[in-house]
Structure formats: C-alpha cells, structure tokens
Jmol script that loads the backbone (N, CA, C; Angstrom):
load data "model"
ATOM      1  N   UNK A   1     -30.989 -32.432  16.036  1.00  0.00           N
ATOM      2  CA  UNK A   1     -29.631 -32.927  15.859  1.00  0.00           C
ATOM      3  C   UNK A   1     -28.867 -32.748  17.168  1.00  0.00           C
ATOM      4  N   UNK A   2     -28.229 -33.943  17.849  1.00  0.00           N
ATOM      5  CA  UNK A   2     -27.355 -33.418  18.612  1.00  0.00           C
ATOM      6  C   UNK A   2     -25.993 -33.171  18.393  1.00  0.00           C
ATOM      7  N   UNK A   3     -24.880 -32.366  19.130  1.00  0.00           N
ATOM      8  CA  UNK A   3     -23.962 -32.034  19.138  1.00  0.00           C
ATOM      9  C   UNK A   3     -23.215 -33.282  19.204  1.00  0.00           C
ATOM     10  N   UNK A   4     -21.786 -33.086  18.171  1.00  0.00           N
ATOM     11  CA  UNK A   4     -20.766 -34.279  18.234  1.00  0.00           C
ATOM     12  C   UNK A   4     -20.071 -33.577  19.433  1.00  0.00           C
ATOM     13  N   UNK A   5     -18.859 -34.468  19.430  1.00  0.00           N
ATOM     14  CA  UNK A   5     -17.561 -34.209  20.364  1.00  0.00           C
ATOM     15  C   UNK A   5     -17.028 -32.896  19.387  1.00  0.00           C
ATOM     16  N   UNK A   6     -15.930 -32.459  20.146  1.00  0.00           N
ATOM     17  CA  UNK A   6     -15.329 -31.220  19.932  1.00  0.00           C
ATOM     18  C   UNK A   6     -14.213 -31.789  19.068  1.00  0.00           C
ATOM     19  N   UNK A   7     -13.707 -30.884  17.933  1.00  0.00           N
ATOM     20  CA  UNK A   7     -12.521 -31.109  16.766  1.00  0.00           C
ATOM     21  C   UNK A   7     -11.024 -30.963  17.904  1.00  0.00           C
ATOM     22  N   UNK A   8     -10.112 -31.798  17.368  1.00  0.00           N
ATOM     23  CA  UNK A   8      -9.423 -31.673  18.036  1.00  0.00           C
ATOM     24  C   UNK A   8      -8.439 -29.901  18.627  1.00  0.00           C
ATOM     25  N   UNK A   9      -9.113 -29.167  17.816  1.00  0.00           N
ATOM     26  CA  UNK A   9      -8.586 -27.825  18.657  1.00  0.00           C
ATOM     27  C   UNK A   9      -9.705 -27.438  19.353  1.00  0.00           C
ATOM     28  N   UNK A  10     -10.770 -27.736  19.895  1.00  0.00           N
ATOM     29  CA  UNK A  10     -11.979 -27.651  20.952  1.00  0.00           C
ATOM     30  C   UNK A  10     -12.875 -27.150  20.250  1.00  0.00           C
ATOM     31  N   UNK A  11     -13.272 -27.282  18.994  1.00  0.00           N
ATOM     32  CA  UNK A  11     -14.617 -26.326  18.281  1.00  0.00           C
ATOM     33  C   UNK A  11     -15.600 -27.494  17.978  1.00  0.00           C
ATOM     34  N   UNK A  12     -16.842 -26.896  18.010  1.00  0.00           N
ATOM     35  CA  UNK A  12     -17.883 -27.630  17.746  1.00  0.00           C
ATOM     36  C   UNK A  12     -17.672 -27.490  16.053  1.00  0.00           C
ATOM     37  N   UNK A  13     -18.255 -28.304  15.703  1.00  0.00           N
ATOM     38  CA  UNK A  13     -18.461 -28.027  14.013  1.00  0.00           C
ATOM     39  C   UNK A  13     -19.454 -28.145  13.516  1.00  0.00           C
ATOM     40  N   UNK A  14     -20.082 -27.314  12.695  1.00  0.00           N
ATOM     41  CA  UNK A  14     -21.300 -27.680  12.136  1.00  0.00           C
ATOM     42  C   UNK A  14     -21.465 -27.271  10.546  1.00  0.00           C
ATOM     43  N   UNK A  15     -22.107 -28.270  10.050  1.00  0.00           N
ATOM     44  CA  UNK A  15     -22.271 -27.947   8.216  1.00  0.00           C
ATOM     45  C   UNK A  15     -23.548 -27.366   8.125  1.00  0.00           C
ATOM     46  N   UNK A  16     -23.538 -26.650   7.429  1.00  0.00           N
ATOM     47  CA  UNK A  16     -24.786 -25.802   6.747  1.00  0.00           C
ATOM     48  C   UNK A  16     -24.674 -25.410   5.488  1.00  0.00           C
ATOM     49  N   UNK A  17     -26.081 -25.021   4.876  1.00  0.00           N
ATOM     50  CA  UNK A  17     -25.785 -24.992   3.273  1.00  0.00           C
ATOM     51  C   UNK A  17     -25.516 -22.914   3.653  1.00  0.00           C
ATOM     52  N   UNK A  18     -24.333 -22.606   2.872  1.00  0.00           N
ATOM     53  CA  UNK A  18     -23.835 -21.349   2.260  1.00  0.00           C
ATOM     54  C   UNK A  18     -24.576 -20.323   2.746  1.00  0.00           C
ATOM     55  N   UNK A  19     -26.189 -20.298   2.651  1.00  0.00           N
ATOM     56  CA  UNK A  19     -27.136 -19.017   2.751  1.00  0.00           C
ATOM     57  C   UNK A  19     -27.116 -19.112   4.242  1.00  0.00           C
ATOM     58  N   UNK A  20     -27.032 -20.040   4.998  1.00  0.00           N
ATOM     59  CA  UNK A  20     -26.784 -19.517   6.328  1.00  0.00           C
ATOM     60  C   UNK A  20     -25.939 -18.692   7.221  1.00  0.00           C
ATOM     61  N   UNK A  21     -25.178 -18.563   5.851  1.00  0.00           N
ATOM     62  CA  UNK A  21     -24.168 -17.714   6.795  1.00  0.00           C
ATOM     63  C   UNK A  21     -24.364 -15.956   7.114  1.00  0.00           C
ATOM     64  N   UNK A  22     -25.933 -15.540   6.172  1.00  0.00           N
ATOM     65  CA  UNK A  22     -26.406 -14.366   6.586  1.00  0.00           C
ATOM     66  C   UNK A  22     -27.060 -14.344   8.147  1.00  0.00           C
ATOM     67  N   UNK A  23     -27.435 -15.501   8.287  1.00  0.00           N
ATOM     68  CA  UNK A  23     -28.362 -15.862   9.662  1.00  0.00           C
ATOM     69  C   UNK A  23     -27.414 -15.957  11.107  1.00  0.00           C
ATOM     70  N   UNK A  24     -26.008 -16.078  10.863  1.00  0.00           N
ATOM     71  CA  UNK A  24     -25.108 -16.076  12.001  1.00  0.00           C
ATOM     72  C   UNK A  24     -25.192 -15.149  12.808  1.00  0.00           C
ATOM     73  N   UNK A  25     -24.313 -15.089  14.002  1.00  0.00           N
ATOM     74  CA  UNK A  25     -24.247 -14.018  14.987  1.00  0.00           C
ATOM     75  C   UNK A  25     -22.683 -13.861  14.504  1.00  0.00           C
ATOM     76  N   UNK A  26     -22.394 -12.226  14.636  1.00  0.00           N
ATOM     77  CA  UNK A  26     -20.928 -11.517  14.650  1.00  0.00           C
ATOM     78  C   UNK A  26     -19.605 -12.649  15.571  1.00  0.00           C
ATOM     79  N   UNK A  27     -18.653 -12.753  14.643  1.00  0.00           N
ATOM     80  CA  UNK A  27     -17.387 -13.371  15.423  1.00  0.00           C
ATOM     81  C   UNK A  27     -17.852 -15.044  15.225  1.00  0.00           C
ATOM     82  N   UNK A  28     -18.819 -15.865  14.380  1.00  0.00           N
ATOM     83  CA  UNK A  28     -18.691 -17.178  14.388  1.00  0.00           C
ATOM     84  C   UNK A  28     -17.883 -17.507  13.563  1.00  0.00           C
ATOM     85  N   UNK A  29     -16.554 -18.437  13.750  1.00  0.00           N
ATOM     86  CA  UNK A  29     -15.625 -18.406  12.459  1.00  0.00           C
ATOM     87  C   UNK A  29     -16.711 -19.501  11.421  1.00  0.00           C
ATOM     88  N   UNK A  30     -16.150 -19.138  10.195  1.00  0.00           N
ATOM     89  CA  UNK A  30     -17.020 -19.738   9.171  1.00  0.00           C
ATOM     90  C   UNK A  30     -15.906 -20.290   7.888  1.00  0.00           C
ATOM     91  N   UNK A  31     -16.092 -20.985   7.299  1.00  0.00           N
ATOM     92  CA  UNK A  31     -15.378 -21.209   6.193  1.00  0.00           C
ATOM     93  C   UNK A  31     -16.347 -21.982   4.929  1.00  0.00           C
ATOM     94  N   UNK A  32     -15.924 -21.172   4.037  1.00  0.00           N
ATOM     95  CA  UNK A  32     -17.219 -21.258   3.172  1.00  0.00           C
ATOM     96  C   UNK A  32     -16.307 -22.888   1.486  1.00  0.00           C
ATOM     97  N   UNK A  33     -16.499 -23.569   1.715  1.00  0.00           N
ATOM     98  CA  UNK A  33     -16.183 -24.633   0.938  1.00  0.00           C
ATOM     99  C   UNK A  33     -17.207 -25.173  -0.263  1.00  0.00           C
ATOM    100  N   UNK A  34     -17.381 -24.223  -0.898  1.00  0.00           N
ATOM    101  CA  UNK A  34     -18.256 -24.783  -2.087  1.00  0.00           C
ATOM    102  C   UNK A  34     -19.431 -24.882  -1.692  1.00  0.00           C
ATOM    103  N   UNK A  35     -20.402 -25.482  -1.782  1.00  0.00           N
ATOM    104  CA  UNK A  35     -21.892 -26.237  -1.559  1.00  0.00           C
ATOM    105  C   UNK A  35     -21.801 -26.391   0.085  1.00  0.00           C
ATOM    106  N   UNK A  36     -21.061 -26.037   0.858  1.00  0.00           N
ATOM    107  CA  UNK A  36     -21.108 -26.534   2.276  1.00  0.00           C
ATOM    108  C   UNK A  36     -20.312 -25.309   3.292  1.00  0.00           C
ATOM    109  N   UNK A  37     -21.124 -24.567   3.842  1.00  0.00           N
ATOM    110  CA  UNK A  37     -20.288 -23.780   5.267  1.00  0.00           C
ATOM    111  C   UNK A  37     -19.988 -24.595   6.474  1.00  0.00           C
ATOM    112  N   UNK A  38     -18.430 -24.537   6.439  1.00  0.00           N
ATOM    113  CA  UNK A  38     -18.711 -25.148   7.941  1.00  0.00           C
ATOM    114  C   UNK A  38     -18.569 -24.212   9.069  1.00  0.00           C
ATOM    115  N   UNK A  39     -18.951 -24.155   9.817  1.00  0.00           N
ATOM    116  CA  UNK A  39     -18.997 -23.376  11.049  1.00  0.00           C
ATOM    117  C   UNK A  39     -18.401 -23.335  12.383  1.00  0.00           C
ATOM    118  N   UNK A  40     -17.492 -23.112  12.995  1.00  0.00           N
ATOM    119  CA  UNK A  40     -16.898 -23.492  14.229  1.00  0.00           C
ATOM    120  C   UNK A  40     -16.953 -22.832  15.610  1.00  0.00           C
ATOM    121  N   UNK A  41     -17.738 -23.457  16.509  1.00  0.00           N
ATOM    122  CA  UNK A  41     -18.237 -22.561  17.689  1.00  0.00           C
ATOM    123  C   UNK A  41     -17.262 -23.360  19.013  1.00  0.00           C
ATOM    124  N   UNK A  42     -16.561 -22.205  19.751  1.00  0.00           N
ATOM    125  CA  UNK A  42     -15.722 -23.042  20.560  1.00  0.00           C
ATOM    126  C   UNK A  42     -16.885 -23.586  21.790  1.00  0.00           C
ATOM    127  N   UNK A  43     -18.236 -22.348  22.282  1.00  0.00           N
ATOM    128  CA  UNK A  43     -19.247 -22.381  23.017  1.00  0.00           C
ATOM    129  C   UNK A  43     -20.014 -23.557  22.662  1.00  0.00           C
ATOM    130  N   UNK A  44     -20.967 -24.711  23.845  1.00  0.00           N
ATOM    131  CA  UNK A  44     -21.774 -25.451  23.632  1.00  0.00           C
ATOM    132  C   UNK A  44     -22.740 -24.791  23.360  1.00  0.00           C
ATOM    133  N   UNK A  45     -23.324 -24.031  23.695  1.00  0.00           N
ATOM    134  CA  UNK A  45     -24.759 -23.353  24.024  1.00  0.00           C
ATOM    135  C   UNK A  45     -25.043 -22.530  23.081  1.00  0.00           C
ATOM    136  N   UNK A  46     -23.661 -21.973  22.247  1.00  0.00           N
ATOM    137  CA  UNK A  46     -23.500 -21.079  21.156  1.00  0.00           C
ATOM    138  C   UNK A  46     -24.153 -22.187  19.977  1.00  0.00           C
ATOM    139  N   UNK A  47     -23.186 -23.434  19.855  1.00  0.00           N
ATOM    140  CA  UNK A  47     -23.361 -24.373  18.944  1.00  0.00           C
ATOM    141  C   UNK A  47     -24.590 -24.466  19.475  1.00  0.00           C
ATOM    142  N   UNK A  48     -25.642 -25.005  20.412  1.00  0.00           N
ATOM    143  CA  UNK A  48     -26.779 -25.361  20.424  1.00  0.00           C
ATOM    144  C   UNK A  48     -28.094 -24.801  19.842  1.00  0.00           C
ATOM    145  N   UNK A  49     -27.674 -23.464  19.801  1.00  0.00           N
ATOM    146  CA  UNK A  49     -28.311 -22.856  19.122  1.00  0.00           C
ATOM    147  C   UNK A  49     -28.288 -22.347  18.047  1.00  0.00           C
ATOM    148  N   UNK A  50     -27.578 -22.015  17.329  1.00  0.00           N
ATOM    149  CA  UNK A  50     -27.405 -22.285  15.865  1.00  0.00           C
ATOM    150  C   UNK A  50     -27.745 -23.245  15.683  1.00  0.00           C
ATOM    151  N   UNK A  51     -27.645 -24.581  15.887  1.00  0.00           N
ATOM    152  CA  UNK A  51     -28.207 -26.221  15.080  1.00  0.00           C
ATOM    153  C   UNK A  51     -29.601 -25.693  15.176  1.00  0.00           C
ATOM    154  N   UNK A  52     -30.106 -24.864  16.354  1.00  0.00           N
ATOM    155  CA  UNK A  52     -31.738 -25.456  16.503  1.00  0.00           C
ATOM    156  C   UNK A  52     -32.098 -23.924  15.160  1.00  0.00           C
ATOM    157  N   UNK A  53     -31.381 -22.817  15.412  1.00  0.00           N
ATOM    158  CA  UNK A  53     -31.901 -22.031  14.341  1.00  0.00           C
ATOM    159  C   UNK A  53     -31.937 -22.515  12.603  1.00  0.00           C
ATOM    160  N   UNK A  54     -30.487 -23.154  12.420  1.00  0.00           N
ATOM    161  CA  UNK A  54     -30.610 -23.634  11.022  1.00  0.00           C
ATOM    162  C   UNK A  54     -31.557 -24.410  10.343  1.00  0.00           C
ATOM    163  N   UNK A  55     -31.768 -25.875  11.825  1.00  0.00           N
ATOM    164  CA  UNK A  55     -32.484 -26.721  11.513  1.00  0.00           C
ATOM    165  C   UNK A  55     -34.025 -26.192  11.246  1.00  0.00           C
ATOM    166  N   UNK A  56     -34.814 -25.173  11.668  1.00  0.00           N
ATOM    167  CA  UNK A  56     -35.666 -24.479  11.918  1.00  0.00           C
ATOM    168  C   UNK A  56     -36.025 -23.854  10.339  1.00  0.00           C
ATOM    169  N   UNK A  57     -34.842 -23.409   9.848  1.00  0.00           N
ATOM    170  CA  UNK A  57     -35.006 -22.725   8.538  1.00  0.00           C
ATOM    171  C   UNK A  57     -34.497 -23.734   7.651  1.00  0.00           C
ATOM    172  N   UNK A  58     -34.018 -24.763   7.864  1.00  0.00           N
ATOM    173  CA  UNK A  58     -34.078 -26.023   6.672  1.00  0.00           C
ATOM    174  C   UNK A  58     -32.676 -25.734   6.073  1.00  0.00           C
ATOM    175  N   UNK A  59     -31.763 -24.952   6.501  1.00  0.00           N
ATOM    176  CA  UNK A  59     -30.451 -24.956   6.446  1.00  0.00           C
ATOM    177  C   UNK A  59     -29.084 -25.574   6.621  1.00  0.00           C
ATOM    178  N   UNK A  60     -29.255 -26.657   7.577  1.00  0.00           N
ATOM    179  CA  UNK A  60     -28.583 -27.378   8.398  1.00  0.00           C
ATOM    180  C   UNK A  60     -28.180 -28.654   7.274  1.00  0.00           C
ATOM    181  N   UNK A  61     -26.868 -28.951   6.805  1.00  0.00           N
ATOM    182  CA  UNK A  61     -26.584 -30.497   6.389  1.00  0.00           C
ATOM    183  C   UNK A  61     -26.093 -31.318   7.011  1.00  0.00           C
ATOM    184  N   UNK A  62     -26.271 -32.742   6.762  1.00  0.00           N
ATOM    185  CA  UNK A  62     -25.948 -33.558   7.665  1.00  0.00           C
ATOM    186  C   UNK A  62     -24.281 -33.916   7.733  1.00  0.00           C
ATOM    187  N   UNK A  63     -23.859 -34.588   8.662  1.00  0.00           N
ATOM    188  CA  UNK A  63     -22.444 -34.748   8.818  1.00  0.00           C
ATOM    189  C   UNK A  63     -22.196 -35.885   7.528  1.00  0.00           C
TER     190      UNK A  63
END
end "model"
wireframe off; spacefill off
backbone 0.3
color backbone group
C-alpha cells in the first residue's frame, strides 16, 4: 500500500482493524471507531512502517 497525502493538519492516516492497536509503538495517536482504528502518524517513515507491519499481519483496511 502506498502512503496518501497528509490530512489537512499534516498526519498520515491509516485504517486498521481494532487488534492492531496492541502491535503499535508508544505515543501513535489512535482513535478507535467501532470496526475500524484509525491511526495518525505526523512521521513518513513512522507511517511507512506501520502499513508494511499491519499489512504483514493481515491487519491493515482499505481506505
């Protein structure tokens, strides 16, 4: 998956299903919305890697 453009306050965003949010690193803001975490990384490289870890464990939903 590649990275979109940045939300208009500069965060990457990314959806993942709920159980990923044990798999994060400390300080990623998260907001947990039912059936869907979204995730907000202001870092590219931060976001880059999380997509490749989620996607890896079958965690990752699509936009």
């Amino acid at each position: 998956m590649k990275l979109g453009k940045r939300d208009p306050q500069g965060y990457f965003v990314i959806l993942a299903d709920p159980r990923a949010k044990e798999t994060l690193p400390e300080g990623v803001e998260t907001m947990d919305e039912g059936d869907v975490l979204i995730i907000r990384v202001k870092s590219r490289s931060l976001a880059t890697k999380i997509v490749r870890k989620l996607e890896r464990e079958g965690l990752l939903r699509g936009a």
